[in-house]
N, C-alpha and C positions, 0 to 999 in steps of 0.2 A: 350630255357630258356625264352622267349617272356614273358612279364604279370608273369611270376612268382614270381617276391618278390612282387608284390599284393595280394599274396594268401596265402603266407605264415607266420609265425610267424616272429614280426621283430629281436628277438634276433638271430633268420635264417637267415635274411635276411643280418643284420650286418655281418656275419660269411661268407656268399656268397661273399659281395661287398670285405671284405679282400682276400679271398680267390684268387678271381679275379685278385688282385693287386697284390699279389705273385711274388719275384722274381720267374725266372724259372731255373731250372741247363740249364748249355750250353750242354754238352754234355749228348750223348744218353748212358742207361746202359742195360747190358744183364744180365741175370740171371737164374739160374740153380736150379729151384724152386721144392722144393716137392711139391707134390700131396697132396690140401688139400679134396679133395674127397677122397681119398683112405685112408685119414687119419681119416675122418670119419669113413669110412666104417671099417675097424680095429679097432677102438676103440669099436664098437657094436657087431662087430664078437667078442672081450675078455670082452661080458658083460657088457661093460660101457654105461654111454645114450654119445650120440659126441654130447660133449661139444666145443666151441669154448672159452677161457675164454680173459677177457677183461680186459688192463690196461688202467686206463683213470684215470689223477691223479686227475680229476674236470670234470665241465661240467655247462653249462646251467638251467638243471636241475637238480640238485644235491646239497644238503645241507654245504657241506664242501669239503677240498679239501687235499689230501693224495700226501706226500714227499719220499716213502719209495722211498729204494734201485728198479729199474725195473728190474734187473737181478734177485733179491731174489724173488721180485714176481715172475716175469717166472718159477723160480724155484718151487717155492711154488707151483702155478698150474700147474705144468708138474706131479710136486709129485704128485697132488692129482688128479691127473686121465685125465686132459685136452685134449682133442685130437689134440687142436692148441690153439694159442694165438691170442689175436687181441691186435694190440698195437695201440695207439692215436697220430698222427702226427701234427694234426692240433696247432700251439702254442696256439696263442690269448686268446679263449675261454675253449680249455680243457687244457692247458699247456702239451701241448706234444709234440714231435721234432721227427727228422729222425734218429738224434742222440741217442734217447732212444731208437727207433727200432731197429738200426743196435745193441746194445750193446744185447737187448735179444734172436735178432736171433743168434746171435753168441753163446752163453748164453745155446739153449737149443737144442734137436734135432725132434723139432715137429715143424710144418709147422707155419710161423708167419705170417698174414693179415697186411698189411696197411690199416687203417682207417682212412680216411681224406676226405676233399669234392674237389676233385680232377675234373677241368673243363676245361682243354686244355691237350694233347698229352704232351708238354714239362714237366709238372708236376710229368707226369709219374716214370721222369726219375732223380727223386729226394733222392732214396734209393732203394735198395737193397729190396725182403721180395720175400714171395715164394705167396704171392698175395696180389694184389690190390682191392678196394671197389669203384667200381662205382654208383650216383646213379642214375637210369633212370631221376626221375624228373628234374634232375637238365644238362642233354645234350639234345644236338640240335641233333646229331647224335650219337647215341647210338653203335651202330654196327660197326662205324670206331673205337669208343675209345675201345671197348672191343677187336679188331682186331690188336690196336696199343700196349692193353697190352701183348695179347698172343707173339704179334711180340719180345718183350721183353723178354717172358719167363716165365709171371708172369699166376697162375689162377687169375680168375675173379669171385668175388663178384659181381653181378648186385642186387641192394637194392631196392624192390618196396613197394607201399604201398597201391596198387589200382588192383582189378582186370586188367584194360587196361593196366595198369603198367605194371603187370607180362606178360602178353599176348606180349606187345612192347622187355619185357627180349629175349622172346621164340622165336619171329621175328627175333630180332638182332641175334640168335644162343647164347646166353649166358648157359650155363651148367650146373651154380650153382646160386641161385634166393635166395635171401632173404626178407622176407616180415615186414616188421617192425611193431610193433602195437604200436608204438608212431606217432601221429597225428601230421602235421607240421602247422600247422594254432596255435591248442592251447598248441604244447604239452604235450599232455595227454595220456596216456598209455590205451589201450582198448583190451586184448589179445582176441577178440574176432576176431580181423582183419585178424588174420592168416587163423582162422575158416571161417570166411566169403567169404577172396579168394580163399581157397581153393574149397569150396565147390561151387566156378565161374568158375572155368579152367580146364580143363586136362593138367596135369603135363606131359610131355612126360617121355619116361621110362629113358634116359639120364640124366636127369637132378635133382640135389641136392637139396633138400628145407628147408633153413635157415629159422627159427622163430627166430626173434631179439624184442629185448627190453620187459623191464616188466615181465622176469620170475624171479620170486623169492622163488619160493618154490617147490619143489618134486611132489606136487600136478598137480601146473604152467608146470612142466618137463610133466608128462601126458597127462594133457591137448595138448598142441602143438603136441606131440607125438600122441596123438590120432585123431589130426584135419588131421597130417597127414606131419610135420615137420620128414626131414630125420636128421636135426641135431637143437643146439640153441647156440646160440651167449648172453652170460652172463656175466655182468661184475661188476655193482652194488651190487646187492646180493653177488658177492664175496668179494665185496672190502669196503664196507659199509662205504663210505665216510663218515659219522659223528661219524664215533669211531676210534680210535687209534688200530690197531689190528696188534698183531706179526704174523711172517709168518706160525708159528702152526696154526691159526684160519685161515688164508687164505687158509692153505692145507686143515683143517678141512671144510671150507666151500666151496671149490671146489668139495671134496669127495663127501660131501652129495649131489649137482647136478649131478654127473655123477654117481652114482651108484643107480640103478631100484631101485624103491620106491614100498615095497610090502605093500600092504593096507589090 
Protein backbone atom coordinates (compact mmCIF):
# COMPACT_ATOMS: atom_id res chain seq x y z
CA UNK A 1 0.00 0.00 0.00
CA UNK A 2 3.28 2.32 0.00
CA UNK A 3 2.77 5.82 -2.17
CA UNK A 4 -0.82 4.90 -2.69
CA UNK A 5 -3.15 7.46 -1.60
CA UNK A 6 -0.69 9.59 -3.80
CA UNK A 7 -2.22 8.16 -6.79
CA UNK A 8 -5.40 7.94 -5.95
CA UNK A 9 -8.55 9.81 -5.80
CA UNK A 10 -8.77 11.84 -2.45
CA UNK A 11 -12.54 10.98 -1.70
CA UNK A 12 -10.42 7.20 -1.97
CA UNK A 13 -8.26 8.08 -0.26
CA UNK A 14 -10.46 9.35 2.84
CA UNK A 15 -12.46 5.99 2.66
CA UNK A 16 -8.82 4.09 3.02
CA UNK A 17 -7.58 6.28 6.10
CA UNK A 18 -11.20 5.28 7.72
CA UNK A 19 -11.09 2.01 6.66
CA UNK A 20 -7.84 1.64 8.31
CA UNK A 21 -9.05 2.95 11.64
CA UNK A 22 -11.79 0.22 11.78
CA UNK A 23 -12.59 -1.26 14.81
CA UNK A 24 -11.87 -5.07 14.15
CA UNK A 25 -14.33 -8.16 15.49
CA UNK A 26 -12.16 -10.07 18.16
CA UNK A 27 -13.20 -13.16 17.28
CA UNK A 28 -12.48 -15.31 13.99
CA UNK A 29 -15.85 -16.57 11.94
CA UNK A 30 -16.29 -19.62 9.73
CA UNK A 31 -18.71 -20.01 7.02
CA UNK A 32 -20.54 -22.37 4.93
CA UNK A 33 -20.50 -20.32 1.69
CA UNK A 34 -22.14 -21.16 -1.75
CA UNK A 35 -20.49 -21.16 -4.61
CA UNK A 36 -20.45 -18.02 -6.27
CA UNK A 37 -18.96 -19.37 -9.60
CA UNK A 38 -21.16 -21.98 -9.93
CA UNK A 39 -23.81 -19.54 -9.29
CA UNK A 40 -22.65 -18.06 -12.37
CA UNK A 41 -22.33 -20.69 -14.32
CA UNK A 42 -26.20 -21.73 -13.70
CA UNK A 43 -27.60 -18.80 -14.23
CA UNK A 44 -26.16 -18.97 -18.17
CA UNK A 45 -26.72 -22.50 -18.39
CA UNK A 46 -30.96 -21.38 -17.70
CA UNK A 47 -30.34 -18.47 -20.35
CA UNK A 48 -29.72 -15.64 -18.09
CA UNK A 49 -26.42 -13.22 -18.66
CA UNK A 50 -24.80 -13.74 -14.50
CA UNK A 51 -25.60 -10.95 -13.04
CA UNK A 52 -24.10 -10.08 -9.68
CA UNK A 53 -26.79 -7.35 -8.66
CA UNK A 54 -25.65 -4.40 -6.27
CA UNK A 55 -27.12 -2.83 -3.07
CA UNK A 56 -25.42 0.37 -2.38
CA UNK A 57 -27.79 2.64 -0.67
CA UNK A 58 -25.06 5.82 -1.83
CA UNK A 59 -21.76 6.17 -2.91
CA UNK A 60 -19.18 8.84 -3.86
CA UNK A 61 -20.13 8.87 -6.98
CA UNK A 62 -23.69 8.86 -7.22
CA UNK A 63 -26.20 11.55 -7.41
CA UNK A 64 -28.52 10.60 -4.45
CA UNK A 65 -29.09 8.27 -1.97
CA UNK A 66 -31.82 5.29 -1.57
CA UNK A 67 -33.53 4.14 2.14
CA UNK A 68 -35.44 1.26 0.85
CA UNK A 69 -36.17 -2.02 2.78
CA UNK A 70 -32.37 -4.25 1.75
CA UNK A 71 -34.32 -7.35 2.18
CA UNK A 72 -37.09 -6.17 -0.57
CA UNK A 73 -34.40 -5.24 -2.61
CA UNK A 74 -32.74 -8.73 -2.42
CA UNK A 75 -35.82 -9.81 -3.00
CA UNK A 76 -36.54 -7.75 -6.05
CA UNK A 77 -33.32 -8.92 -7.79
CA UNK A 78 -33.36 -12.60 -6.92
CA UNK A 79 -36.85 -12.11 -8.73
CA UNK A 80 -35.65 -10.67 -11.53
CA UNK A 81 -33.04 -13.00 -12.57
CA UNK A 82 -29.84 -12.07 -10.21
CA UNK A 83 -27.43 -14.87 -10.12
CA UNK A 84 -25.95 -13.15 -6.63
CA UNK A 85 -26.02 -10.14 -4.74
CA UNK A 86 -23.33 -7.67 -3.76
CA UNK A 87 -24.20 -5.86 -0.70
CA UNK A 88 -22.16 -2.57 0.56
CA UNK A 89 -20.65 -2.74 4.14
CA UNK A 90 -18.46 0.05 4.08
CA UNK A 91 -20.71 2.84 6.48
CA UNK A 92 -19.09 6.21 6.18
CA UNK A 93 -19.28 6.78 2.50
CA UNK A 94 -21.82 4.36 1.04
CA UNK A 95 -24.00 4.01 4.16
CA UNK A 96 -23.82 0.37 4.55
CA UNK A 97 -23.30 -2.17 7.55
CA UNK A 98 -22.79 -5.80 8.19
CA UNK A 99 -25.92 -5.51 9.63
CA UNK A 100 -27.75 -4.98 6.29
CA UNK A 101 -25.71 -7.92 4.91
CA UNK A 102 -26.45 -10.59 7.33
CA UNK A 103 -30.32 -9.50 6.96
CA UNK A 104 -30.13 -10.20 2.98
CA UNK A 105 -28.26 -13.34 3.11
CA UNK A 106 -30.60 -14.64 5.38
CA UNK A 107 -33.27 -13.07 3.09
CA UNK A 108 -32.57 -14.85 -0.05
CA UNK A 109 -30.98 -18.29 -1.40
CA UNK A 110 -28.28 -16.95 -3.83
CA UNK A 111 -24.86 -16.49 -3.09
CA UNK A 112 -24.32 -12.72 -1.35
CA UNK A 113 -20.66 -10.81 -1.81
CA UNK A 114 -19.27 -8.42 0.71
CA UNK A 115 -18.16 -5.41 -0.74
CA UNK A 116 -16.01 -3.33 1.37
CA UNK A 117 -12.36 -2.02 1.30
CA UNK A 118 -11.15 -4.66 3.48
CA UNK A 119 -7.14 -4.27 4.50
CA UNK A 120 -6.08 -6.53 7.47
CA UNK A 121 -7.12 -10.36 8.07
CA UNK A 122 -9.05 -9.33 11.28
CA UNK A 123 -11.68 -7.37 9.08
CA UNK A 124 -12.41 -10.42 7.54
CA UNK A 125 -14.08 -11.61 10.30
CA UNK A 126 -16.58 -8.99 10.58
CA UNK A 127 -19.82 -10.85 8.89
CA UNK A 128 -21.01 -13.76 7.62
CA UNK A 129 -21.56 -13.83 3.35
CA UNK A 130 -20.73 -16.67 0.97
CA UNK A 131 -17.88 -14.12 -0.30
CA UNK A 132 -15.58 -11.44 0.16
CA UNK A 133 -14.00 -8.58 -2.16
CA UNK A 134 -10.49 -8.02 -2.21
CA UNK A 135 -8.83 -5.38 -3.83
CA UNK A 136 -5.29 -6.08 -5.28
CA UNK A 137 -4.32 -2.35 -5.28
CA UNK A 138 -4.89 -1.64 -2.08
CA UNK A 139 -2.63 -5.10 -0.16
CA UNK A 140 0.85 -5.46 0.60
CA UNK A 141 0.32 -9.12 0.37
CA UNK A 142 -2.27 -10.27 -1.71
CA UNK A 143 -2.08 -14.20 -1.55
CA UNK A 144 -2.07 -14.47 2.36
CA UNK A 145 -5.41 -12.18 2.40
CA UNK A 146 -7.05 -14.36 -0.27
CA UNK A 147 -5.68 -17.59 1.76
CA UNK A 148 -6.99 -16.14 5.15
CA UNK A 149 -10.47 -15.69 3.28
CA UNK A 150 -10.65 -19.28 1.78
CA UNK A 151 -9.46 -20.30 5.43
CA UNK A 152 -12.76 -18.83 6.45
CA UNK A 153 -14.84 -20.47 3.99
CA UNK A 154 -15.50 -17.42 2.08
CA UNK A 155 -14.96 -17.28 -2.23
CA UNK A 156 -12.86 -14.58 -3.18
CA UNK A 157 -13.50 -11.39 -5.30
CA UNK A 158 -9.97 -10.29 -6.23
CA UNK A 159 -10.81 -6.55 -7.83
CA UNK A 160 -8.19 -5.19 -10.52
CA UNK A 161 -7.94 -2.55 -12.72
CA UNK A 162 -4.51 -2.91 -14.54
CA UNK A 163 -3.34 -5.43 -16.74
CA UNK A 164 -0.31 -6.24 -13.81
CA UNK A 165 -3.13 -6.09 -11.40
CA UNK A 166 -4.85 -9.01 -12.89
CA UNK A 167 -1.51 -10.87 -13.61
CA UNK A 168 -0.57 -10.22 -9.49
CA UNK A 169 -4.73 -11.93 -9.12
CA UNK A 170 -3.33 -15.00 -11.23
CA UNK A 171 0.11 -15.09 -9.09
CA UNK A 172 -1.57 -14.88 -5.75
CA UNK A 173 -4.01 -18.17 -7.17
CA UNK A 174 -7.16 -16.00 -6.95
CA UNK A 175 -10.20 -17.87 -9.15
CA UNK A 176 -12.54 -15.21 -9.61
CA UNK A 177 -10.81 -11.64 -10.98
CA UNK A 178 -12.82 -8.63 -11.34
CA UNK A 179 -11.77 -5.87 -13.51
CA UNK A 180 -13.37 -2.56 -12.79
CA UNK A 181 -13.63 0.15 -15.48
CA UNK A 182 -13.93 2.91 -13.00
CA UNK A 183 -10.41 4.85 -12.73
CA UNK A 184 -9.28 5.52 -9.04
CA UNK A 185 -7.27 8.68 -9.70
CA UNK A 186 -10.51 10.57 -11.29
CA UNK A 187 -13.26 8.32 -11.05
CA UNK A 188 -14.46 8.06 -14.19
CA UNK A 189 -15.92 5.14 -15.79
CA UNK A 190 -14.12 3.84 -19.17
CA UNK A 191 -15.72 0.28 -20.12
CA UNK A 192 -13.11 0.01 -22.25
CA UNK A 193 -10.67 -1.14 -19.44
CA UNK A 194 -12.16 -4.59 -19.27
CA UNK A 195 -11.40 -4.75 -23.21
CA UNK A 196 -8.06 -3.47 -22.75
CA UNK A 197 -6.97 -6.06 -20.10
CA UNK A 198 -8.30 -8.57 -21.52
CA UNK A 199 -6.93 -8.32 -24.64
CA UNK A 200 -3.20 -8.04 -22.09
CA UNK A 201 -3.57 -11.53 -20.27
CA UNK A 202 -4.43 -15.03 -20.66
CA UNK A 203 -7.13 -15.79 -18.48
CA UNK A 204 -6.43 -19.22 -17.20
CA UNK A 205 -9.36 -21.82 -17.90
CA UNK A 206 -10.08 -21.81 -13.92
CA UNK A 207 -10.66 -18.70 -13.40
CA UNK A 208 -14.04 -16.28 -13.51
CA UNK A 209 -13.92 -12.84 -15.05
CA UNK A 210 -16.06 -10.20 -13.39
CA UNK A 211 -16.61 -6.82 -15.63
CA UNK A 212 -17.70 -4.19 -12.73
CA UNK A 213 -18.79 -0.64 -12.90
CA UNK A 214 -20.39 1.42 -15.68
CA UNK A 215 -22.83 -1.22 -17.36
CA UNK A 216 -25.87 0.34 -17.86
CA UNK A 217 -27.51 -0.93 -20.70
CA UNK A 218 -28.06 -4.51 -22.66
CA UNK A 219 -25.87 -3.16 -25.21
CA UNK A 220 -22.87 -2.39 -22.10
CA UNK A 221 -24.15 -6.45 -20.97
CA UNK A 222 -22.58 -7.31 -24.73
CA UNK A 223 -20.04 -5.47 -24.98
CA UNK A 224 -18.20 -7.00 -21.63
CA UNK A 225 -19.66 -10.34 -22.74
CA UNK A 226 -17.94 -9.91 -25.84
CA UNK A 227 -14.42 -8.55 -24.49
CA UNK A 228 -14.78 -11.68 -22.80
CA UNK A 229 -16.44 -11.11 -19.16
CA UNK A 230 -17.69 -14.47 -17.76
CA UNK A 231 -20.04 -12.51 -15.53
CA UNK A 232 -20.95 -8.40 -14.51
CA UNK A 233 -21.35 -7.00 -11.16
CA UNK A 234 -24.30 -4.10 -11.51
CA UNK A 235 -25.81 -2.11 -9.33
CA UNK A 236 -26.55 1.73 -10.34
CA UNK A 237 -28.36 0.95 -13.37
CA UNK A 238 -30.51 -1.24 -11.12
CA UNK A 239 -31.07 1.01 -8.41
CA UNK A 240 -31.09 4.49 -10.01
CA UNK A 241 -30.14 6.48 -7.02
CA UNK A 242 -31.83 9.75 -8.27
CA UNK A 243 -35.35 8.32 -8.45
CA UNK A 244 -37.61 6.87 -6.02
CA UNK A 245 -38.38 3.39 -7.53
CA UNK A 246 -40.79 0.67 -6.11
CA UNK A 247 -39.55 -2.83 -6.12
CA UNK A 248 -41.66 -3.66 -9.47
CA UNK A 249 -38.95 -1.38 -11.37
CA UNK A 250 -36.21 -2.78 -9.54
CA UNK A 251 -37.33 -6.47 -10.75
CA UNK A 252 -38.26 -4.82 -13.95
CA UNK A 253 -34.66 -3.36 -14.20
CA UNK A 254 -32.77 -6.31 -13.12
CA UNK A 255 -34.65 -8.50 -15.74
CA UNK A 256 -33.77 -6.42 -18.59
CA UNK A 257 -29.74 -7.02 -17.40
CA UNK A 258 -29.91 -10.52 -17.23
CA UNK A 259 -31.81 -11.53 -19.92
CA UNK A 260 -29.76 -11.79 -23.72
CA UNK A 261 -30.33 -8.77 -25.47
CA UNK A 262 -31.26 -9.88 -29.25
CA UNK A 263 -30.42 -6.90 -31.57
Amino acid sequence: MMGIDDEINPAVSNILSQARNRSSPSGRISVQAQSLSDALTRAAGDGRIPVIAEIKPTSPTTAGKRSDNPVELAEAMADGGAAALSVLTEPEHFDGSVEMLASVRESVDIPVLRKDFILEESQLDAVKADAVLLIARFLDDLESMITAARDRGFNVLVETHTSAEFQEAVNSGAQIIGINNRDLTELTVDLSTVETVLSEVTVPDDVTVIAESGIKTPEDVERMQSAGADGLLIGSAIMDHGSKLDMQTIRKNTRQLTTPHIS
